[in-house]
C-alpha positions as CSV (number, residue, x, y, z in Angstrom):
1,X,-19.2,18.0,-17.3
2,X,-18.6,17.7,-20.9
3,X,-15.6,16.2,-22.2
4,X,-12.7,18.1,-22.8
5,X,-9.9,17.7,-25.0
6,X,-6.1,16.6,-24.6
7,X,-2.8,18.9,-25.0
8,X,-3.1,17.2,-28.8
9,X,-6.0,18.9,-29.4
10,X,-8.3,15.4,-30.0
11,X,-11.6,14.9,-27.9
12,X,-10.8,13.1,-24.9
13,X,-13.2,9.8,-23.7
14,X,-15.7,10.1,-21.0
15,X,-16.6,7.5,-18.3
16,X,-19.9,7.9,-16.6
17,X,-20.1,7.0,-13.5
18,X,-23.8,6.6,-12.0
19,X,-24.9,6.6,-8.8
20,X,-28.0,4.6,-7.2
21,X,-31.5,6.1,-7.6
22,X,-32.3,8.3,-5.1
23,X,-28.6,8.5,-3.5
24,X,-27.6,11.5,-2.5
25,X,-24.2,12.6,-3.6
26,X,-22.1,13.9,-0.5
27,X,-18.8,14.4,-2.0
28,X,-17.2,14.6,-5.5
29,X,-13.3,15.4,-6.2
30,X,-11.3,15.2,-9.6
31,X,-7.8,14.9,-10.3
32,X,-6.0,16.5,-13.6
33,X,-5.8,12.6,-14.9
34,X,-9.7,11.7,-14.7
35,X,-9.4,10.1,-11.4
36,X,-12.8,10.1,-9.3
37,X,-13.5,10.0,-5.8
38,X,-17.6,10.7,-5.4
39,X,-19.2,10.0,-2.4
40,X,-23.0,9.2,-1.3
41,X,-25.7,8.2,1.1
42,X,-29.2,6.9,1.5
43,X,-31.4,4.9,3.2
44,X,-31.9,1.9,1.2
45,X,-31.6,-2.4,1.1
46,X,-27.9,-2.5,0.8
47,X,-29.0,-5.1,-2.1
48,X,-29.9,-2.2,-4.5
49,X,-27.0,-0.7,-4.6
50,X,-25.2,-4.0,-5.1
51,X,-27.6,-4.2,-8.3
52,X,-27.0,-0.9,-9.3
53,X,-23.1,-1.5,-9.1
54,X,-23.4,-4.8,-11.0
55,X,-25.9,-3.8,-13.9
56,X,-23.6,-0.4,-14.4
57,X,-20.3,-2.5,-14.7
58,X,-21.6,-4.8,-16.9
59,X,-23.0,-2.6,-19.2
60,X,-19.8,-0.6,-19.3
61,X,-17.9,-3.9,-19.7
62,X,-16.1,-3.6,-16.6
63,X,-15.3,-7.1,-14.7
64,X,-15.8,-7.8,-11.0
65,X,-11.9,-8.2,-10.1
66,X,-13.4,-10.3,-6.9
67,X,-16.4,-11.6,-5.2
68,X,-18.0,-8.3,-3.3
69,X,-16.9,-8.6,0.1
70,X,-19.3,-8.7,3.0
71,X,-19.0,-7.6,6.5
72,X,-21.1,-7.0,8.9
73,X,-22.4,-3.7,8.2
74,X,-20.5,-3.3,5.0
75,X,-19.7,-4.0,1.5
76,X,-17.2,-3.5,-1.2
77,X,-16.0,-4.7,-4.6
78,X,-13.6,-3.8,-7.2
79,X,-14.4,-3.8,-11.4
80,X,-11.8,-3.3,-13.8
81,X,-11.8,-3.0,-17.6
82,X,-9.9,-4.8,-20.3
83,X,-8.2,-1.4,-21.6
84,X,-7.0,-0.9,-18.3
85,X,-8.0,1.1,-15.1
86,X,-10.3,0.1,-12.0
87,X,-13.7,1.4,-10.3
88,X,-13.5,0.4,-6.7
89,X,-17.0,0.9,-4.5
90,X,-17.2,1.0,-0.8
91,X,-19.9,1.1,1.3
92,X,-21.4,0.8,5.4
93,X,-24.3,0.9,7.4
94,X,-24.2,4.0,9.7
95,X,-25.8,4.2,13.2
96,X,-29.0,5.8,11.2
97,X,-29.3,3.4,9.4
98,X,-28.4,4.5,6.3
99,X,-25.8,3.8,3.2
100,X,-22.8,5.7,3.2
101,X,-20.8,4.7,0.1
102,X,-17.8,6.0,-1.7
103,X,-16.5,5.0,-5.0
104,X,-13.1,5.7,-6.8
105,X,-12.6,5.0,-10.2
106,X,-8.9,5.2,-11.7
107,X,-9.5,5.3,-15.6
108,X,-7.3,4.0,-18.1
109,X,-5.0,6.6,-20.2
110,X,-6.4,9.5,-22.1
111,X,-10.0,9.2,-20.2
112,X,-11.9,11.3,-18.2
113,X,-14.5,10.6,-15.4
114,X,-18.1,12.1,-14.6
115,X,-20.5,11.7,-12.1
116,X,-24.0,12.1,-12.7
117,X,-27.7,11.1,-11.3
């Protein structure tokens, strides 16, 4: 998706929001305000995707809001960034086997979100 531009005219920001190698994306909606809703599956260590998550917010200088949270078959954690806004990432074991993850991000003003692989 390339980035549009406001109602001012001036090209608007783009986040980029990656998902793990080899995930399959299973579900992708956008509001009018850059929000993000993309979900995605695989069968994978639960660890890599941890990884992924981690090395993407870091390099997008997002900050880990909270320790990720661990259940049983399931893990989540929530990244936010110094301008503002918030990337949450949710995911589960399913009775295959696999990853099922989702992950919403809510950008700060004036930004817009993409998904790619």
């Amino acid at each position: 998706v390339e980035p549009g531009h406001d109602t001012s005219g001036r090209p608007e920001q783009t986040i980029q929001v990656s998902l793990p190698r080899g995930a399959e994306r299973t579900l992708a909606l956008r509001d009018e305000k850059g929000s993000l809703l993309c979900g995605f599956s695989e069968s994978t260590a639960p660890e890599n995707w941890v990884r992924h998550f981690e090395e993407q917010a870091a390099h997008r200088q997002w900050t880990r809001t909270e320790d990720w949270m661990q259940g049983e078959d399931s893990w989540g954690v929530r990244y936010s960034h110094r301008e503002g806004g918030w990337m949450d990432v949710r995911f589960a074991r399913d009775r295959r086997g696999e990853l099922t993850g989702i992950v919403q991000v809510l950008p700060h003003s004036r930004e817009q979100t993409e998904t790619r692989r």
